[in-house]
N, CA, C and O of each residue as an XYZ file, in Angstrom:
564
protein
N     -43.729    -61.346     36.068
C     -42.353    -60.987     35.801
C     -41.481    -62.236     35.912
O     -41.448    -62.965     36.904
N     -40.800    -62.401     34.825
C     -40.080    -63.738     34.970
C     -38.783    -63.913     35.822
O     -38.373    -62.890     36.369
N     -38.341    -64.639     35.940
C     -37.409    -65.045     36.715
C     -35.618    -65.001     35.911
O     -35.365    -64.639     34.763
N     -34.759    -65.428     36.824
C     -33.885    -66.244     35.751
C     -33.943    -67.280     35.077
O     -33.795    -66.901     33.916
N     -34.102    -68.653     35.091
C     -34.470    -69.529     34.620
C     -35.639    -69.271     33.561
O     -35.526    -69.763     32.438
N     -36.647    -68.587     33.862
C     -37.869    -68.315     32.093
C     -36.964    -67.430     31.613
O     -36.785    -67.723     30.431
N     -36.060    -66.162     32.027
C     -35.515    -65.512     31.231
C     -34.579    -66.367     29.795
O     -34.635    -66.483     28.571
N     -33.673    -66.849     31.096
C     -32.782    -67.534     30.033
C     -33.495    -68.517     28.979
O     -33.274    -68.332     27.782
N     -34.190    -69.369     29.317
C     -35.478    -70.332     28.269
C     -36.369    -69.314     27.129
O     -36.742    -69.830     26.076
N     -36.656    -67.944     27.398
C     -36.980    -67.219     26.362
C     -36.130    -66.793     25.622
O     -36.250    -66.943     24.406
N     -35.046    -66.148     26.176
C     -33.333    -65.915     25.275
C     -33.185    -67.309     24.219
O     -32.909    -67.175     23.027
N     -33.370    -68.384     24.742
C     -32.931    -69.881     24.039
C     -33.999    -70.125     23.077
O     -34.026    -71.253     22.584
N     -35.150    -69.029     22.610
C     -35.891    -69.423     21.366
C     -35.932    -68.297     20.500
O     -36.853    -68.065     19.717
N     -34.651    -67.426     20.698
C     -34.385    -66.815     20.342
C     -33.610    -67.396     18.487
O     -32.861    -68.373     18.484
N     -33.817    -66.919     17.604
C     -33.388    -67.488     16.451
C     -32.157    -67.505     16.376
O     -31.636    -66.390     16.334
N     -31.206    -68.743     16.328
C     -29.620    -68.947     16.142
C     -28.927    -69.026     17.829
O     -27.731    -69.101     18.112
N     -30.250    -68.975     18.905
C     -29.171    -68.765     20.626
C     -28.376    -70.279     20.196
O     -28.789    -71.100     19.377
N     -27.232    -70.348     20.946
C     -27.002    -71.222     21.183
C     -26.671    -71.847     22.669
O     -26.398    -73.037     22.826
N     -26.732    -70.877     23.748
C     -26.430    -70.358     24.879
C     -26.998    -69.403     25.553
O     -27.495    -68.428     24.990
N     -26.994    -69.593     27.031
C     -27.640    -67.791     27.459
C     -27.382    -68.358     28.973
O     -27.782    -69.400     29.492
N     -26.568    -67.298     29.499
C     -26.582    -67.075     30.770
C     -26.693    -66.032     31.577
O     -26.781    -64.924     31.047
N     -26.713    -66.129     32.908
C     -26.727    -64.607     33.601
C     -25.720    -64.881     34.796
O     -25.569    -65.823     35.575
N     -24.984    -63.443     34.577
C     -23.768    -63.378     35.049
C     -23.378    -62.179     35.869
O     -23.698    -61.050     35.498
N     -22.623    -62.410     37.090
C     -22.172    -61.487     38.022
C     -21.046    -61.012     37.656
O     -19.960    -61.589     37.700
N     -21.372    -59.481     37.122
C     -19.734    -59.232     36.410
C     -18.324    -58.948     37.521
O     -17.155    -58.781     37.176
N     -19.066    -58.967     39.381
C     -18.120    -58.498     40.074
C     -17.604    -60.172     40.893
O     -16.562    -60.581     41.406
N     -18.400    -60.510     40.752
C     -17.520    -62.431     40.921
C     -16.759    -63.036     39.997
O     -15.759    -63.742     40.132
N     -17.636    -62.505     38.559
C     -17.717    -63.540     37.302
C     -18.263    -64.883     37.935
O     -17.517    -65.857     37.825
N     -19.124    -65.007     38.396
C     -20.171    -66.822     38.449
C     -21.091    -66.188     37.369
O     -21.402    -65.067     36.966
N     -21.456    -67.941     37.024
C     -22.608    -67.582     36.204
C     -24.063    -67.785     37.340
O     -23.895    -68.789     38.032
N     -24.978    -67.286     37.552
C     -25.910    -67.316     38.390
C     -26.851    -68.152     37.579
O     -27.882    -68.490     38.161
N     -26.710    -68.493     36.513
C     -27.440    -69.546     36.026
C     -27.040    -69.777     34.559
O     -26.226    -68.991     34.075
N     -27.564    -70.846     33.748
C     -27.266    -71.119     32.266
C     -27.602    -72.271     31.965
O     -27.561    -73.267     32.686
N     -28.057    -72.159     30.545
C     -28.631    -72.840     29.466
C     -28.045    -73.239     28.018
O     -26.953    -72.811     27.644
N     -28.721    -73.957     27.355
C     -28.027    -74.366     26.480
C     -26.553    -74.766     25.994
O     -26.219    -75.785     26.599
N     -25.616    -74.356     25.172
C     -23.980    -75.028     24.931
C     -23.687    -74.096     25.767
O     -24.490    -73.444     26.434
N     -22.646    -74.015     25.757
C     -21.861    -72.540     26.702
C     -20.510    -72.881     25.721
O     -20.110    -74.003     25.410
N     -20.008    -71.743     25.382
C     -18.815    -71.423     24.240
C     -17.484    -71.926     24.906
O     -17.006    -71.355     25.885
N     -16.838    -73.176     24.239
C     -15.611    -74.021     24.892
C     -16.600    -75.054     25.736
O     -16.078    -76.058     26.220
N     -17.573    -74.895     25.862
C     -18.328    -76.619     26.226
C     -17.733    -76.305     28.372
O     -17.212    -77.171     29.075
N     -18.043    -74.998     28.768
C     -17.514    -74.528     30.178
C     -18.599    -73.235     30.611
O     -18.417    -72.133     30.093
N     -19.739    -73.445     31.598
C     -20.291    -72.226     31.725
C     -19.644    -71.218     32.593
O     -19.907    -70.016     32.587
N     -18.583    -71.947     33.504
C     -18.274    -71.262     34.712
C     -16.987    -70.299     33.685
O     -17.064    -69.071     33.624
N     -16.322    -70.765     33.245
C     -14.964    -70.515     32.137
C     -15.539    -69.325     31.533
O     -14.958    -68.241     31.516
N     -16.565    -69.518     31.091
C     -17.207    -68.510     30.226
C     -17.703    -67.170     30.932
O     -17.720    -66.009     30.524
N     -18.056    -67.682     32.005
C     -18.954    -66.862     33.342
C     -17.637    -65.842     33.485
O     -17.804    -64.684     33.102
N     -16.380    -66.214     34.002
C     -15.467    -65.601     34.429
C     -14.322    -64.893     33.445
O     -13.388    -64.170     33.789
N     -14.737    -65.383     31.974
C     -14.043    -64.885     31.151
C     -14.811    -63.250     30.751
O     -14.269    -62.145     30.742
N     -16.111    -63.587     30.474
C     -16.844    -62.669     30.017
C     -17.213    -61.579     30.878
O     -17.455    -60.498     30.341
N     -17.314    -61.712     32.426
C     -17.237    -61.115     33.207
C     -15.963    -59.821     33.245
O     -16.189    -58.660     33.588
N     -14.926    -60.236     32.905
C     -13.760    -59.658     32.839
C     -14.137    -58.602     31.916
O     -13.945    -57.444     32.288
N     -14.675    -58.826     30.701
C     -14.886    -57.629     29.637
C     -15.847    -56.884     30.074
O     -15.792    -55.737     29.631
N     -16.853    -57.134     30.893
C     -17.986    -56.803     31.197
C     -17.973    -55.754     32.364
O     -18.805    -54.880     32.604
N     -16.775    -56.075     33.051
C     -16.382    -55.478     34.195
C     -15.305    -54.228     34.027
O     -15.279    -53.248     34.772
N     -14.566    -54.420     33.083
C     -13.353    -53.370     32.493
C     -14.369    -52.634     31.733
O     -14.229    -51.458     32.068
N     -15.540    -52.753     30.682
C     -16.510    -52.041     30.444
C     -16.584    -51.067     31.100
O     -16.023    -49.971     31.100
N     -17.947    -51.937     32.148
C     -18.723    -51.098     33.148
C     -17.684    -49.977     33.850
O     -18.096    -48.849     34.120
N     -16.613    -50.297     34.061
C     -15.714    -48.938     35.252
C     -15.063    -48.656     34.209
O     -13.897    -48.929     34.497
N     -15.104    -48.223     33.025
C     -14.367    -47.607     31.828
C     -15.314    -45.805     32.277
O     -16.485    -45.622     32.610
N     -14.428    -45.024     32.126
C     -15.133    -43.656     32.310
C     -15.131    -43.468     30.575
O     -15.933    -42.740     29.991
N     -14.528    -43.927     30.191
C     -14.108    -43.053     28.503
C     -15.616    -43.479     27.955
O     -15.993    -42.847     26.969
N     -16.751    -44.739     28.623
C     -17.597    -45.040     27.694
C     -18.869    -44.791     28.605
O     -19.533    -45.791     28.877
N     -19.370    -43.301     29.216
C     -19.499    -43.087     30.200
C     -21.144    -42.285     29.242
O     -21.176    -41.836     28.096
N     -21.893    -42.344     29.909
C     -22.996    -41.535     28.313
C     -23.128    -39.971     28.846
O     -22.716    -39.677     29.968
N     -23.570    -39.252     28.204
C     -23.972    -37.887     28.711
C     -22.823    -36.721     28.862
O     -23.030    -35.509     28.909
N     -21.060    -37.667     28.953
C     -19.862    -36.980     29.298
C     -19.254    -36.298     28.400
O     -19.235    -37.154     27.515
N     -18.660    -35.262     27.885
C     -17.610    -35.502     26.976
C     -16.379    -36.048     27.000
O     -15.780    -36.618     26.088
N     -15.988    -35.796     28.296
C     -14.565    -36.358     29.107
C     -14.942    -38.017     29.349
O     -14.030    -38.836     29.464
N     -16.150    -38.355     29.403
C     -16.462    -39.469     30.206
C     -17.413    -39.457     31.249
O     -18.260    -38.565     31.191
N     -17.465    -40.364     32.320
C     -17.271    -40.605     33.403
C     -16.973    -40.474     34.751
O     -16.306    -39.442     34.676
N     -16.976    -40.729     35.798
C     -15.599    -40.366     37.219
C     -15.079    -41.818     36.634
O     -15.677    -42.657     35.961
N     -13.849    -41.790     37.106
C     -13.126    -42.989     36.971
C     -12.217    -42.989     38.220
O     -12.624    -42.263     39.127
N     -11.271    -43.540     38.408
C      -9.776    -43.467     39.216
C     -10.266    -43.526     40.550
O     -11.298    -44.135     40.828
N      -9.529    -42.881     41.445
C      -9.822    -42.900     43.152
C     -10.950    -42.101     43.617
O     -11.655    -42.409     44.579
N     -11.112    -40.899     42.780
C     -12.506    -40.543     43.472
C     -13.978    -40.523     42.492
O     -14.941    -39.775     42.328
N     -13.456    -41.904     41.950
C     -14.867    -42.346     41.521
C     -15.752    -43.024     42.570
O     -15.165    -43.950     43.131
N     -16.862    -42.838     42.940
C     -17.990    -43.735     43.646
C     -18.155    -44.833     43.503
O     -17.588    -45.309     42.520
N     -18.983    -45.786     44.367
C     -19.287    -46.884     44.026
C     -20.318    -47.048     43.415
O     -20.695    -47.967     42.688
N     -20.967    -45.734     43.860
C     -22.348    -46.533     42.315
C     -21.870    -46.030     41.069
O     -22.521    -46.461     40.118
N     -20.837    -45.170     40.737
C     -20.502    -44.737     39.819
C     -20.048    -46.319     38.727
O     -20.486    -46.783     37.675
N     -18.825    -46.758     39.829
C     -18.745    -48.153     39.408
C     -19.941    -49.497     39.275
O     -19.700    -50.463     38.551
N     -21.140    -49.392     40.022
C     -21.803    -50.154     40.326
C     -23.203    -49.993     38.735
O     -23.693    -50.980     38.186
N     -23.458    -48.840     38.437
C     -24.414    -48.945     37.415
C     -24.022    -48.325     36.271
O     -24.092    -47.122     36.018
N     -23.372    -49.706     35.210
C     -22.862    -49.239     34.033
C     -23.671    -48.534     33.263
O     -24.851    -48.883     33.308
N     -23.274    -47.225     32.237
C     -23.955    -46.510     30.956
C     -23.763    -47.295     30.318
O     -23.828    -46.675     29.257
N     -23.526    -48.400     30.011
C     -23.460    -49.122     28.823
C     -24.381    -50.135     28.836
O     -24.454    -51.086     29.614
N     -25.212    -49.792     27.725
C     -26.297    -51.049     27.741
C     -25.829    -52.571     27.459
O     -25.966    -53.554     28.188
N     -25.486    -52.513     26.724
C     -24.766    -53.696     25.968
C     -23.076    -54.156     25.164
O     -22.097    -53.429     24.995
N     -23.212    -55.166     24.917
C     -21.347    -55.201     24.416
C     -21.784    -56.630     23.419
O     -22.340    -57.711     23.613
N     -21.132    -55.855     22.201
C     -20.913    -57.036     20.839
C     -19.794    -57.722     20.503
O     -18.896    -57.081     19.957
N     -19.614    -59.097     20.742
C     -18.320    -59.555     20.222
C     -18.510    -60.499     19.176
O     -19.230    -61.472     19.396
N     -18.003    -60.359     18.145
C     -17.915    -61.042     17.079
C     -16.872    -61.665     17.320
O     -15.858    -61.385     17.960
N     -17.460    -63.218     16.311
C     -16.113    -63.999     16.212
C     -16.631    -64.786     14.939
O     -17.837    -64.753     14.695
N     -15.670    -65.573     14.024
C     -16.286    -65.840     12.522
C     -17.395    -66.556     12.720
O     -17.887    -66.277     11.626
N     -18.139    -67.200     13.176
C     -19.421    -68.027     13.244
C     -20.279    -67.620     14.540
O     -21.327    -68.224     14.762
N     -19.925    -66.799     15.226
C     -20.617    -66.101     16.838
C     -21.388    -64.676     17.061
O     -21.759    -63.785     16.296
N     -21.401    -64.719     17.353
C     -22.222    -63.203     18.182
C     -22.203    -63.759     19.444
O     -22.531    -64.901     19.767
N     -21.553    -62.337     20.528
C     -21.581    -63.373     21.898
C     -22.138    -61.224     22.507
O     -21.392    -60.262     22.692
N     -23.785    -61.338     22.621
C     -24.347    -60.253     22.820
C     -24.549    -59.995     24.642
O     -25.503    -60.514     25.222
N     -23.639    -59.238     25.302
C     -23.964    -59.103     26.795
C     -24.788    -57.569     27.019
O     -24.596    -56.451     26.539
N     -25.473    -57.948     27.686
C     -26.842    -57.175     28.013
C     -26.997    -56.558     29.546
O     -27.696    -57.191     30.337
N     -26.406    -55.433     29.940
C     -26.370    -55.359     31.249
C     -27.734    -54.904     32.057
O     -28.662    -54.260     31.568
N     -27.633    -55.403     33.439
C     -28.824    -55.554     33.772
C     -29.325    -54.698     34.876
O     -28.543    -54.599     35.821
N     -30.537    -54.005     34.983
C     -30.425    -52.518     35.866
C     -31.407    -53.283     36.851
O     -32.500    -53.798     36.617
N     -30.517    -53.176     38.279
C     -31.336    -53.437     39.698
C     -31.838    -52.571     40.681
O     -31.069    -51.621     40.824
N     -32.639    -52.526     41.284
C     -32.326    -52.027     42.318
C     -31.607    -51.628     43.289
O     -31.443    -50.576     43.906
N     -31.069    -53.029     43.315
C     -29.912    -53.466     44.695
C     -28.387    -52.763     44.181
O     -27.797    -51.990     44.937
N     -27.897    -53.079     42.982
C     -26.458    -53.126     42.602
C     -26.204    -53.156     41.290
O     -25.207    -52.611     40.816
N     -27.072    -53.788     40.588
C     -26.794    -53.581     39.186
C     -25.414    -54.351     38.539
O     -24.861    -54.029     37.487
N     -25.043    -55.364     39.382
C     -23.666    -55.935     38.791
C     -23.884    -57.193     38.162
O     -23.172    -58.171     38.389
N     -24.996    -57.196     37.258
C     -25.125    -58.607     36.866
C     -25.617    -57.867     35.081
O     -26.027    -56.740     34.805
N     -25.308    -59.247     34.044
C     -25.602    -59.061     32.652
C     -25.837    -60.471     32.210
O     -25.317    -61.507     32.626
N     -26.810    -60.270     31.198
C     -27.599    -61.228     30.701
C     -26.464    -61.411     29.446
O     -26.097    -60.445     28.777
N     -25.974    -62.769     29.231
C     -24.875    -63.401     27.749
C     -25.564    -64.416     26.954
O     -25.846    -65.522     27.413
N     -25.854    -64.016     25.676
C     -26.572    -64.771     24.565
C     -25.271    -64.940     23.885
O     -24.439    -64.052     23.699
N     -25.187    -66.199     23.529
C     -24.562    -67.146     22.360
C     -25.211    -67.042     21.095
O     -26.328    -67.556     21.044
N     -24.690    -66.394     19.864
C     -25.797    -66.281     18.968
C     -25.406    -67.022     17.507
O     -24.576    -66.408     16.837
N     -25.773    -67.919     17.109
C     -24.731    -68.471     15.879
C     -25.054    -67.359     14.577
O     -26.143    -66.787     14.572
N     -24.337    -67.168     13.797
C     -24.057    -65.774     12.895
C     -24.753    -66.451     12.074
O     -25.493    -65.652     11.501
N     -25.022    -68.085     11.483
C     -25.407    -68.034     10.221
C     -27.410    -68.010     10.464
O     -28.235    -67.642      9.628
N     -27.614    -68.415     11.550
C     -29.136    -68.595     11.523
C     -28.998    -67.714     12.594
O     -29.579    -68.476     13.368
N     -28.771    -66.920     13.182
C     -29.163    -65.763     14.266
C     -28.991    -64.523     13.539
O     -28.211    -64.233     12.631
N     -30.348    -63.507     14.440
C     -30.591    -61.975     14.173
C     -30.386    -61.318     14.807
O     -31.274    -61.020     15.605
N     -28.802    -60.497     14.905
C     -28.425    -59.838     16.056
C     -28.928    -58.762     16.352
O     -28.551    -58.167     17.362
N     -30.337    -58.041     15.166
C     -30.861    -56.749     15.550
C     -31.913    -57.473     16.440
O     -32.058    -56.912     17.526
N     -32.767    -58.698     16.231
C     -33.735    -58.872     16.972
C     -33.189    -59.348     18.415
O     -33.800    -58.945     19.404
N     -32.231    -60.065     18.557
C     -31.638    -60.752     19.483
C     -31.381    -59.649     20.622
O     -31.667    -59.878     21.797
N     -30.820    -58.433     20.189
C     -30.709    -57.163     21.218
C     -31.515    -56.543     21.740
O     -31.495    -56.074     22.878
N     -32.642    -56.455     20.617
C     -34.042    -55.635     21.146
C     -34.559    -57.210     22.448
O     -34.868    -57.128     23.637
N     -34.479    -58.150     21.772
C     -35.057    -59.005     23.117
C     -34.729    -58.889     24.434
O     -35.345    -58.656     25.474
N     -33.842    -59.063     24.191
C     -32.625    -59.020     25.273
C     -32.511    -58.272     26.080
O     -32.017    -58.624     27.151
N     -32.864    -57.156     25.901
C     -32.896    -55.872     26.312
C     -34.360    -55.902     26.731
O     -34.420    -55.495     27.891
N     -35.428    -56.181     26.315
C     -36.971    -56.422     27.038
C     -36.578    -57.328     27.848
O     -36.659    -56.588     28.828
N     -36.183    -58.398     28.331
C     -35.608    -59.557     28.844
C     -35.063    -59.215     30.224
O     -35.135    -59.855     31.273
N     -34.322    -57.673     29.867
C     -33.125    -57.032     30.412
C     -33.858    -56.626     31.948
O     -33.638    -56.809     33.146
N     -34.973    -55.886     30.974
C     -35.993    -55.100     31.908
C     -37.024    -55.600     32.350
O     -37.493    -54.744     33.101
N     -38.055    -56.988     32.341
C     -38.656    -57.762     33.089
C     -38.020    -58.414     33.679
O     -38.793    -59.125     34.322
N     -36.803    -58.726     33.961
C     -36.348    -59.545     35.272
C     -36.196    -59.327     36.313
O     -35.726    -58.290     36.780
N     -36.621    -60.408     36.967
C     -36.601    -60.631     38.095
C     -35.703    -61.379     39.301
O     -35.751    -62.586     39.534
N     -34.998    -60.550     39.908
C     -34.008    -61.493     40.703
C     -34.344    -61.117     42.080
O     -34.718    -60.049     42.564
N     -34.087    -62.404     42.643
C     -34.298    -63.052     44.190
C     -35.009    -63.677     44.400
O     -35.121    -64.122     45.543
């Protein structure tokens, strides 16, 4: 079972990565990273992306199984908050794919795997299915 470091190095031969880190969406640090990082900043990136990743995850409206959602507000739980329904999050930008991959722990579950994907030589259907195997052999501690 790989680690962080082989994770992210298999993400990076990924066709078009240009980037890949893994990230604590309740710090925003990046717990590790590879390749460019988007604005030439991994930590910038760590704490930017975290932010979406984090308003995500405690979103009740995107909650799976609900019709209403979610719990959300004051008497939502903490694991309620702690293990997002959302597998993943796509952001396009004219030359990007910036694919976050959230990551299911044992412990807490507050961390997601971020691929940099360049649009003209990257495959964002294969890039997700990886990512997502990637998601689920890792290994942290």
């Amino acid at each position: 079972m790989p680690g962080i470091d082989e994770s992210l190095l298999e993400a990076m031969r990924l066709p078009g990565a240009r980037g890949a880190s893994l990230v604590d969406w309740i710090s925003g640090l990046a717990l590790g990273a590879v390749g460019d990082a988007p604005g030439g900043d991994w930590e910038a990136t760590a704490a930017e992306t975290a932010e979406l990743a984090r308003h995500v995850a405690e979103s009740g409206s995107l909650a799976a199984g609900t019709a209403g959602g979610g719990a959300s507000g004051p008497d939502a739980s903490a694991a309620d908050v702690k293990e997002p329904s959302v597998e993943d999050l796509i952001a396009t930008t004219a030359d990007a794919y910036h694919l976050l991959r959230f990551v299911s722990t044992p412990f807490d579950s507050t961390v997601f795997l971020h691929l940099w994907l360049g649009r003209d030589d990257g495959n964002l259907a294969l890039a997700r299915i990886r990512l997502a195997e990637m998601a689920d052999r890792l290994v942290l501690g």
